[in-house]
MILOTI-976486 format. One record per residue (C-alpha): residue number from 1; residue in one letter; x, y, z. Coordinates in nm, 3 decimals. Example, Ala and Ser with C-alpha at 12.3 -4.5 7.8 and 13.67 -1.06 7.14 Angstrom:
BEGIN
R     n   res         X         Y         Z
R     1     a     1.230    -0.450     0.780
R     2     s     1.367    -0.106     0.714
This chain:
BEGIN
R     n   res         X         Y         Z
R     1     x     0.000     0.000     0.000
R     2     x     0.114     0.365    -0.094
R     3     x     0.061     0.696     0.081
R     4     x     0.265     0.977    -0.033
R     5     x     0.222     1.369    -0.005
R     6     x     0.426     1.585    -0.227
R     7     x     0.443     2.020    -0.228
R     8     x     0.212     2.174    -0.441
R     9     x     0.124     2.518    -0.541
R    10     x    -0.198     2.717    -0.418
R    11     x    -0.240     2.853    -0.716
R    12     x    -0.293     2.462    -0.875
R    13     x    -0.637     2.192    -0.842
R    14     x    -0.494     1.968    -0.565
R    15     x    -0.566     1.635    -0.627
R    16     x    -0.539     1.311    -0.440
R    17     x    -0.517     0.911    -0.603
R    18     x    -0.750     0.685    -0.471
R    19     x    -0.720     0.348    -0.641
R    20     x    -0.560     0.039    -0.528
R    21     x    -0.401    -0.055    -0.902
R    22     x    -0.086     0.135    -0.851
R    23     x    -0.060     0.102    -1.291
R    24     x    -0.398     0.258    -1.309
R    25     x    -0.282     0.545    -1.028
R    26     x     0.051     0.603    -1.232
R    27     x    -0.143     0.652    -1.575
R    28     x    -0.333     0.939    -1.407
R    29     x    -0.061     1.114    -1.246
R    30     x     0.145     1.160    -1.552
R    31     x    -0.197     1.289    -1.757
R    32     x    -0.309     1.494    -1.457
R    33     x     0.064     1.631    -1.391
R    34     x     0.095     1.788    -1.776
R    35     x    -0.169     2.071    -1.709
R    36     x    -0.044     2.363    -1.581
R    37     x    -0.334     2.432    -1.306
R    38     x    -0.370     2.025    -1.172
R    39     x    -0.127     1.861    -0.935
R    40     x    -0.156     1.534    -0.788
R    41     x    -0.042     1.612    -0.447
R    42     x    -0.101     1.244    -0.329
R    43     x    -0.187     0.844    -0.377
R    44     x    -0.361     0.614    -0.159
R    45     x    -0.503     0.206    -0.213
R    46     x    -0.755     0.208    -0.014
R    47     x    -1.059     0.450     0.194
R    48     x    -0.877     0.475     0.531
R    49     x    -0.543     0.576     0.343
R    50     x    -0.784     0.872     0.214
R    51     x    -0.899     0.938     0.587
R    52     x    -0.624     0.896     0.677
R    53     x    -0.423     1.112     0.432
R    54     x    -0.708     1.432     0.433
R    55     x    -0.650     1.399     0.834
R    56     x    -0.323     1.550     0.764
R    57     x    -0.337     1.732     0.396
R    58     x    -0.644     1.923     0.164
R    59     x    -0.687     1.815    -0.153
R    60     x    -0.936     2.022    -0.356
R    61     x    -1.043     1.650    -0.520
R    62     x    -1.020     1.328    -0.479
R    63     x    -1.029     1.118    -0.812
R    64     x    -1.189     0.773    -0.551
R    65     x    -1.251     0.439    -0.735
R    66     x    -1.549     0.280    -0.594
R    67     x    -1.410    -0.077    -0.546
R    68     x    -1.133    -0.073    -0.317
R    69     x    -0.963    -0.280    -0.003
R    70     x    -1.061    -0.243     0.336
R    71     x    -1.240     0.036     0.299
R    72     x    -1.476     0.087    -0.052
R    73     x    -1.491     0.417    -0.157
R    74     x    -1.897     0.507    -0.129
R    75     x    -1.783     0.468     0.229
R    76     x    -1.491     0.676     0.206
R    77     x    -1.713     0.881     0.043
R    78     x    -1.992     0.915     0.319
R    79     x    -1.736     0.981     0.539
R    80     x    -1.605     1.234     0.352
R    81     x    -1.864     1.465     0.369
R    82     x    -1.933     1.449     0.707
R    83     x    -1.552     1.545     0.797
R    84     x    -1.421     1.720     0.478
R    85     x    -1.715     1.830     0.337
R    86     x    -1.507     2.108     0.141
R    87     x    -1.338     1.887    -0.040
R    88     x    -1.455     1.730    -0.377
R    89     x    -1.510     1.367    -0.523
R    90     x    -1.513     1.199    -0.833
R    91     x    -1.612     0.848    -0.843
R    92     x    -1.450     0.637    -1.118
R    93     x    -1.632     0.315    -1.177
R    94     x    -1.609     0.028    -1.449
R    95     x    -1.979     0.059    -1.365
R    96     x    -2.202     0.205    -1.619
R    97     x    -2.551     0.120    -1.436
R    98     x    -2.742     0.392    -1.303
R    99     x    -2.803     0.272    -0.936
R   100     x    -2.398     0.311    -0.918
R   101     x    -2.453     0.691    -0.982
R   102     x    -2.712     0.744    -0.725
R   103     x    -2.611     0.577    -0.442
R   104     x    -2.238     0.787    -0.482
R   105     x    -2.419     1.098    -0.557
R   106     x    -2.617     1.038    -0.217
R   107     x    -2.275     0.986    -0.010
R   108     x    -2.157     1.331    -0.122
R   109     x    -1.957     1.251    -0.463
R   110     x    -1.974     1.520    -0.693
R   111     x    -1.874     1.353    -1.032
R   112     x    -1.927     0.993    -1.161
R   113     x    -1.693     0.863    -1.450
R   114     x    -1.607     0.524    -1.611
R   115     x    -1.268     0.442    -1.675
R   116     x    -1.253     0.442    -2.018
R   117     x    -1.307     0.785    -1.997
R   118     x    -1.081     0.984    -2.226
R   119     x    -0.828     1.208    -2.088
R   120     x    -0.969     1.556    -2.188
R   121     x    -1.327     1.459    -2.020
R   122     x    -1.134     1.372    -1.698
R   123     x    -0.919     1.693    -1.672
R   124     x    -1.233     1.875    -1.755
R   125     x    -1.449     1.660    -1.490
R   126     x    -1.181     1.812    -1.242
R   127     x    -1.188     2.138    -1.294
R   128     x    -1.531     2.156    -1.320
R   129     x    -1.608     1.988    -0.990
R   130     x    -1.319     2.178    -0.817
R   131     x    -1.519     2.509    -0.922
R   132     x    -1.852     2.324    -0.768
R   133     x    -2.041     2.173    -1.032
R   134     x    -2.121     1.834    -1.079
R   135     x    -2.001     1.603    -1.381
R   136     x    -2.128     1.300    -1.514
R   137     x    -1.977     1.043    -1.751
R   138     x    -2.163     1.138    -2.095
R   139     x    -2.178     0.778    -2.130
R   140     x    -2.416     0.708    -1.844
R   141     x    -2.664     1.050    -1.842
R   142     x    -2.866     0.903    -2.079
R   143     x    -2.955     0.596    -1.837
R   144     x    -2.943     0.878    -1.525
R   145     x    -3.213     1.074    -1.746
R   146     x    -3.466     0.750    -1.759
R   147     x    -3.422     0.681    -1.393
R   148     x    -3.481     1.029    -1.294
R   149     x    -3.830     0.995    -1.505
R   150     x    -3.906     0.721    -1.227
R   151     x    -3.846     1.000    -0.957
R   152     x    -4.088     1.175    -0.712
R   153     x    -4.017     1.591    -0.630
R   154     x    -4.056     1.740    -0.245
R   155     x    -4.186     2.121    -0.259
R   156     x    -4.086     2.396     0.017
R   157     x    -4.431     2.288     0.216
R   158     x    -4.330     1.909     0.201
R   159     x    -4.573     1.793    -0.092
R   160     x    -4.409     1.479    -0.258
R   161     x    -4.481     1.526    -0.676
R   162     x    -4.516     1.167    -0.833
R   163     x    -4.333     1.165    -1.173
R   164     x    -4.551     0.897    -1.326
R   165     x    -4.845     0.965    -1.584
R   166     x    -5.120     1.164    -1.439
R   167     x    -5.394     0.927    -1.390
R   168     x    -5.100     0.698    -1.126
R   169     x    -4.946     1.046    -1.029
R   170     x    -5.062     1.147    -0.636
R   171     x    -4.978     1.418    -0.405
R   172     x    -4.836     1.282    -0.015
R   173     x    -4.686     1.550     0.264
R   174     x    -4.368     1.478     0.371
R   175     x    -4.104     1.653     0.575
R   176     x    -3.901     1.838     0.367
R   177     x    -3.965     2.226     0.402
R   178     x    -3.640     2.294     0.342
R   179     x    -3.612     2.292     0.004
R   180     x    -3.689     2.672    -0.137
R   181     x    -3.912     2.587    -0.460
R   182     x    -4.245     2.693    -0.498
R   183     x    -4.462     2.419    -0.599
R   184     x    -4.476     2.534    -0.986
R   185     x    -4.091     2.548    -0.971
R   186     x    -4.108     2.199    -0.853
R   187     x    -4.289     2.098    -1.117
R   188     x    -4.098     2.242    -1.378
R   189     x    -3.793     2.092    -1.210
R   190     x    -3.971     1.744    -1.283
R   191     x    -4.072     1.825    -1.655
R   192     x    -3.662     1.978    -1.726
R   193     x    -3.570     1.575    -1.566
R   194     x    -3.806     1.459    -1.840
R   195     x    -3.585     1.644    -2.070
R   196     x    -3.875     1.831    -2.199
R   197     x    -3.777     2.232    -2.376
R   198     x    -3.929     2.543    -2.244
R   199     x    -4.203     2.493    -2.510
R   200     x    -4.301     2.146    -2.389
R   201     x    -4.299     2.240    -2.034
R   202     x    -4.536     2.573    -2.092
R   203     x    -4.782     2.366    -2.308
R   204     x    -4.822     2.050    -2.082
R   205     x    -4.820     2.340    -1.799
R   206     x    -5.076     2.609    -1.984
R   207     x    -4.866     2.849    -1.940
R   208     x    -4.623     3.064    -2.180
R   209     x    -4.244     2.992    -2.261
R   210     x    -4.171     3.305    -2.101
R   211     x    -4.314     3.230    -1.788
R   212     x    -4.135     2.874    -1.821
R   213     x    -3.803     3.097    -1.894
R   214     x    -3.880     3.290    -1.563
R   215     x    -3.910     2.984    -1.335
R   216     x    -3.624     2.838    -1.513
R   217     x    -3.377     3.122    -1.411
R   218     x    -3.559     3.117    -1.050
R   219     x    -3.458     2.728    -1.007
R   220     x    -3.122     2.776    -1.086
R   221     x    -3.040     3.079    -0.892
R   222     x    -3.241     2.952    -0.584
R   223     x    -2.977     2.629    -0.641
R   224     x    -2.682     2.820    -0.737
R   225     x    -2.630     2.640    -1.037
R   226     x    -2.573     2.678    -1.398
R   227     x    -2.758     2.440    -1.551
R   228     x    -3.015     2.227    -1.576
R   229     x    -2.814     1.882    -1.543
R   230     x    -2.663     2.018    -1.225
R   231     x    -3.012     2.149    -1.090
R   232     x    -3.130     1.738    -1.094
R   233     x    -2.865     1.616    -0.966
R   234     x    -2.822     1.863    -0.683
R   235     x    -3.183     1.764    -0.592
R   236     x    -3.052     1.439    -0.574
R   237     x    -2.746     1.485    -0.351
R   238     x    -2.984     1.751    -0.148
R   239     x    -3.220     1.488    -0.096
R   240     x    -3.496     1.686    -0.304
R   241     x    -3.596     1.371    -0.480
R   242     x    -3.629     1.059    -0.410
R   243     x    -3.670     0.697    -0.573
């Protein structure tokens, strides 16, 4: 097992090795280690090492596979957040299957990619969760997009919005008044997981594109995000929706 810490600049993405295929872990470091603003400040094998390792040092991101010794990193991951929770996680998976996704998003990861990712999508993965947004494998949003169909939306007074058809679809109270959308914004948030434009969304709402537009804009700054990818899977991680 290796756990090594090495200078970096402030100015640079930190970044810390979580694998336990010390090949794999080499491969990364010399791709991540050619761009002028990344630095892979350490390597661990396993999820204490990364405890362990964050105990002492702060890297901006962790690059965590999900199958390691000893300790797997979703756990790592879970206890991550609760300690670090400043500091960022990508989960890289040979796991393409949606339920992988979800259950890291929901321990606090931040990005999910397979490893036969190619190297520009994983620099660009970093740097755009090290700036706080999320990033998902291209490969698997289409599969994230169908179970997020299946999914049921919380409003700021607790009312749970089925996403099935409308003659299964019911309304439940929950706890949950935490969340800051209206219910209309929560039900546009459910049509945008649907993948449905502006247009769709006003005429299955009655209402116009511009007013869609307006509660558009209103979701995202309310979840301090730029897009509408990130707004779902926010929801997700803030616990918004659930299966």
């Amino acid at each position: 097992m290796k756990m090594e810490s090495i200078n970096s600049e402030q100015s640079k993405i930190k970044v810390l090795l979580a694998d336990d295929h010390q090949l794999f872990r080499e491969g990364l470091k010399r791709i991540l280690n050619m761009e002028d603003d990344l630095e892979v400040i350490g390597e661990c094998s396993d999820g204490i090492q990364v405890i362990e390792f964050c105990n002492l040092h702060q890297p901006d991101v962790i690059l965590m596979d999900i199958n390691m010794p000893n300790e797997n990193g979703v756990e790592a991951t879970s206890k991550l957040r609760e300690l670090f929770p400043d500091i960022k996680v990508i989960m890289l998976s040979i796991h393409d299957d949606e339920s992988y996704v979800f259950e890291t998003l929901r321990k606090g990861a931040s990005g999910y990619l397979l490893k036969d990712m190619e190297a520009e999508s994983l620099i660009n993965a970093i740097r755009s969760v090290a700036a706080g947004h999320a990033y998902i494998h291209p490969k698997v949003t289409g599969k994230l997009i169908q179970q997020l169909q299946r999914m049921t939306f919380v409003n700021e007074r607790g009312a749970m919005f089925d996403n099935r058809p409308d003659e299964e679809a019911g309304v439940k109270f929950i706890a949950g008044e935490d969340n800051p959308l209206t219910r209309r914004e929560a039900e546009v948030l459910r049509l945008m997981s649907e993948g449905k434009s502006n247009k769709a969304i006003g005429e299955y709402l009655f209402i116009s594109e511009k007013t869609v537009k307006n509660h558009v804009s209103s979701i995202l700054q309310k979840m301090e995000v730029e897009d509408r990818t990130q707004a779902v899977i926010n929801a997700i991680k803030l616990g918004w929706v659930t299966l």
